[in-house]
C-alpha positions as CSV (number, residue, x, y, z in Angstrom):
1,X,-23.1,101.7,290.6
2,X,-20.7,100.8,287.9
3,X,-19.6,103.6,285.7
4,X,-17.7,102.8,282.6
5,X,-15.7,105.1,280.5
6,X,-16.8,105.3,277.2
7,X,-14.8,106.5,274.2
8,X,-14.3,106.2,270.6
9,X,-11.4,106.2,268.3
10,X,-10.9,106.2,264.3
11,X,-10.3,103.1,263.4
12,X,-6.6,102.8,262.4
13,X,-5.2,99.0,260.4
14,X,-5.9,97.2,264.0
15,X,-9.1,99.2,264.2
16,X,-9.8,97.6,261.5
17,X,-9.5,94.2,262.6
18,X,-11.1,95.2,265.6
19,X,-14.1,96.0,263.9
20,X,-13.9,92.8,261.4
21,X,-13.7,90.8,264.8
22,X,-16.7,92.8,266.6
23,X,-19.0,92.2,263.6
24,X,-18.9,88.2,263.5
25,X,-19.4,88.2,267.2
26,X,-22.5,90.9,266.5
27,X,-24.0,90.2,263.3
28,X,-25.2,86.3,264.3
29,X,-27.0,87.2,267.3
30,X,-28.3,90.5,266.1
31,X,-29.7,89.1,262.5
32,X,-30.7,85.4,263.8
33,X,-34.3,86.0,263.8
34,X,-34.2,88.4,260.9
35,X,-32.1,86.5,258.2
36,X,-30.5,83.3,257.2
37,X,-27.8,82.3,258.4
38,X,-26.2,82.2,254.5
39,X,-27.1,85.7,254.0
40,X,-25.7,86.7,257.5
41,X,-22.4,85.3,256.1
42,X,-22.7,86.6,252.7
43,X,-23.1,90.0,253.8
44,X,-20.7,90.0,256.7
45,X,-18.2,89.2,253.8
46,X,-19.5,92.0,252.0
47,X,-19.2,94.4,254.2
48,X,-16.8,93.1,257.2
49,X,-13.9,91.5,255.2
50,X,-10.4,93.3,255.6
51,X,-10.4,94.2,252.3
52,X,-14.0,95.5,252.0
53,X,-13.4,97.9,255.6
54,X,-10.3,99.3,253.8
55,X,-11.5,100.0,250.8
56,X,-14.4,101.9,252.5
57,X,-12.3,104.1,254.3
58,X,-10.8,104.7,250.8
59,X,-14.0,105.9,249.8
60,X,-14.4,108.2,252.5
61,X,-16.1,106.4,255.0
62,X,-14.6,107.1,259.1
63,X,-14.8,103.8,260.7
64,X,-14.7,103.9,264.9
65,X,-14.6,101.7,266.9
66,X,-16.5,101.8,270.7
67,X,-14.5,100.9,273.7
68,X,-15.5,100.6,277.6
69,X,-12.7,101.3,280.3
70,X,-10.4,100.1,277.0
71,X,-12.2,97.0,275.9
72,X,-13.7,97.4,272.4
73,X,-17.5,96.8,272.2
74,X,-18.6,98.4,269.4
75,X,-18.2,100.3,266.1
76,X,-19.6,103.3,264.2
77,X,-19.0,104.3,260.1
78,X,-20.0,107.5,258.7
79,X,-19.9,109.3,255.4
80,X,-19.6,112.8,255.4
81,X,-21.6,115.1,252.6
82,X,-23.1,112.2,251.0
83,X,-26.2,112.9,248.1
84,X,-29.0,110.4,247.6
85,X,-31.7,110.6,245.3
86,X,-34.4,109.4,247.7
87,X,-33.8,112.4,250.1
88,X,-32.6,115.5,247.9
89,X,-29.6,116.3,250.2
90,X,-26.6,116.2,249.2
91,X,-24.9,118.0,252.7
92,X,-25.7,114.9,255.1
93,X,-24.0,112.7,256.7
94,X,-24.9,108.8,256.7
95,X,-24.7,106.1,259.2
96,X,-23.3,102.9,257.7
97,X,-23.3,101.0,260.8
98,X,-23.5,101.4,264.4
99,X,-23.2,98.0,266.9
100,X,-22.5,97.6,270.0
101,X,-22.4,93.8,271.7
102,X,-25.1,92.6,272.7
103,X,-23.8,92.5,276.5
104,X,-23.7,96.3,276.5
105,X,-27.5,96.5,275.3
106,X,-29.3,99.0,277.6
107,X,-25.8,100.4,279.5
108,X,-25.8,103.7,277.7
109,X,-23.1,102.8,274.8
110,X,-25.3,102.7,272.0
111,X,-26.8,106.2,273.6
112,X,-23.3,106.9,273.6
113,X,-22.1,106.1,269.9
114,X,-25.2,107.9,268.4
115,X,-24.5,111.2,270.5
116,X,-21.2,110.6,269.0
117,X,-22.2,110.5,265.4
118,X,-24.5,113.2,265.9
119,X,-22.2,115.8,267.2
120,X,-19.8,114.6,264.4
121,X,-22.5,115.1,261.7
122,X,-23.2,118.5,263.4
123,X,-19.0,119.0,263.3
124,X,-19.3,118.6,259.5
125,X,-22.2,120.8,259.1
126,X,-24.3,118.4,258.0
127,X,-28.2,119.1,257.6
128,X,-29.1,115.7,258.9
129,X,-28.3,112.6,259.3
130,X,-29.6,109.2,257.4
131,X,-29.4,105.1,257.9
132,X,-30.4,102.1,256.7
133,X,-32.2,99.7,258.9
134,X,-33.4,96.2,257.9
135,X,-37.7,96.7,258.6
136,X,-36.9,94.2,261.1
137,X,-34.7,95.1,263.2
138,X,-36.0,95.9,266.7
139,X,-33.4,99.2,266.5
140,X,-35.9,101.4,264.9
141,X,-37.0,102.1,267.9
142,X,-33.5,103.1,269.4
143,X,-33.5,105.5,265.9
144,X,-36.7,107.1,266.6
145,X,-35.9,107.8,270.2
146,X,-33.2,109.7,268.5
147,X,-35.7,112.0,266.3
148,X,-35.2,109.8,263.2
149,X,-37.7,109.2,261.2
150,X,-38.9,106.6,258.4
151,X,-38.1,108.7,254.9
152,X,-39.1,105.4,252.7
153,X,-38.7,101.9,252.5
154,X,-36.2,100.3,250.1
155,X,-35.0,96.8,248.9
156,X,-31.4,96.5,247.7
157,X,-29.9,93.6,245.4
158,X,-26.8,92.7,247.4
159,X,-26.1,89.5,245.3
160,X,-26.0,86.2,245.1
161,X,-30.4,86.0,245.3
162,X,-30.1,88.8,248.4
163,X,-31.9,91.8,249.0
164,X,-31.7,94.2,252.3
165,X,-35.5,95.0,252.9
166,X,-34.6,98.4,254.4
167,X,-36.4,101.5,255.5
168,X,-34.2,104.8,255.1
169,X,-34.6,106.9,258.2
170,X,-33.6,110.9,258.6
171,X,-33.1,112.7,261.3
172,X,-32.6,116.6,260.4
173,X,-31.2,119.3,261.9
174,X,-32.9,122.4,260.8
């Protein structure tokens, strides 16, 4: 049997460029059948570009990244004590991404990363945890394995003629 040894680490400036570098490998294969190409890019630089990661973590947002035996394969970002209308909380935590390459699918380390966020969500006493996932994406699934549920679906103007076609899922703690 092959064991690997997970763990996960803050993301420091290389973390950073880590994670930039995990998400172009990640984000064509996982969105392919979901979105365009164009918006794949768009939102990739969005979200992934040097400059966009740091200025997250400015904001507050803890960026990970997910290595086996050493080798990174994935990353996590959460927001601690965040408020949104759509739920009425303003003590829980959010998932802005979790990925893990496709190669590790079904070997534990997206199990792995979401115990992670979990027990640091419970760390921060946090009353629950909340994501977006595009209505598409097979990774509801994973989510409501982990107790999360749908809250509401929501589309989001990202620019440039894009929306994310989201549902909001929850997963409380009390």
């Amino acid at each position: 049997m092959n064991t690997r040894k997970w763990s996960v680490q803050l993301a420091d400036e290389a973390g950073i460029a880590t994670l930039n570098k995990l998400a172009h490998i990640i984000w064509p294969i996982t969105f392919k059948d979901i979105l365009k190409p164009a918006q794949i890019s768009y939102m990739l630089e969005l979200m992934y570009s040097i400059d966009s990661l740091k200025q997250q973590q400015e904001q507050g947002c803890k960026l990970y990244i997910l290595s086996a035996d050493d080798e990174p394969i994935g990353y996590l970002s959460l927001e601690h004590e965040t408020g949104t209308s759509g739920l009425q909380k303003t003590d829980l935590t959010k998932v802005h991404k979790i990925y893990v390459l496709p190669a590790y699918h079904g070997t534990g380390a997206g199990r792995f990363l979401m115990d992670f966020a979990l027990d640091e969500a419970r760390r921060y006493k946090s009353s629950g945890v909340f994501l977006n996932v595009n209505r598409y994406n097979k990774a509801t699934g994973f989510y409501e394995h982990y107790g999360f549920n749908i809250a509401y679906s929501e589309d989001i103007n990202i620019g440039d003629g894009y929306l994310m076609e989201d549902y909001v899922m929850y997963h409380p703690f009390i």
